[in-house]
LONU-227302 format. One record per residue (C-alpha): residue in three letters; x, y, z negated. Coordinates in steps of 0.25 Angstrom, whole numbers, plus 5000, padded with zeros to 4 digits. Example, Ala and Ser with C-alpha at 12.3 -4.5 7.8 and 13.67 -1.06 7.14 Angstrom:
# LONU-227302
ALA504949824969 SER505549964971 
This chain:
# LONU-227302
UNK497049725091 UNK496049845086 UNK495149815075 UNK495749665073 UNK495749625059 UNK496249495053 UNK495949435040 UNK496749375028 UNK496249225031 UNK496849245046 UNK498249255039 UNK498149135030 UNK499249045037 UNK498748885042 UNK498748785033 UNK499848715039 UNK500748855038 UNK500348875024 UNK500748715020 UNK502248755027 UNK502348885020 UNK501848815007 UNK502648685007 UNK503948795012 UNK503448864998 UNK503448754989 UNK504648704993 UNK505348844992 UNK504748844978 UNK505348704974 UNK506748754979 UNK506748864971 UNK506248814959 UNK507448714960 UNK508248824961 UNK507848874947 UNK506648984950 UNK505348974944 UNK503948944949 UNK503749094944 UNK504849174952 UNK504549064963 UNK503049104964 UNK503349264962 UNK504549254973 UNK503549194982 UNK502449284980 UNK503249414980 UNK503949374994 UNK502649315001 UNK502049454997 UNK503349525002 UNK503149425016 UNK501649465016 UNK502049625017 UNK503149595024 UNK502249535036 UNK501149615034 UNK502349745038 UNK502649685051 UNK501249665053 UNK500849815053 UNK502249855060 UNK501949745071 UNK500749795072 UNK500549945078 UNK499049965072 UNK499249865059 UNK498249965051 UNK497049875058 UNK497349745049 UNK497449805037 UNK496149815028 
């Protein structure tokens, strides 16, 4: 796989994944909001472990990869 490169919009999940993931989202927020959390500590939690899921990923990626260093910009 010398010289292959891949772009961000390559990544961008299908619409019907990201519906699922979304509708999974929403109702994970009404759950917690109903369990007294607000809309603030909702949408921060959320932003802080998608983050932490991005890197985490992105880690396998270059350990399951032997020469990782030719996706990176």
């Amino acid at each position: 796989m010398a010289g292959t490169t891949f772009s961000l919009e390559e990544l961008d999940p299908p619409t019907a994944s990201r519906f699922r993931v979304e509708a999974g989202m929403l109702d994970l927020i009404e759950r917690l909001q109903s369990e007294g959390l607000s809309k603030a500590e909702i949408a921060v939690a959320l932003a802080d472990a998608a983050e932490e899921y991005v890197i985490r990923l992105a880690t396998t990626f270059e350990l399951d990869h032997k020469d990782a260093r030719q996706y990176r910009n």
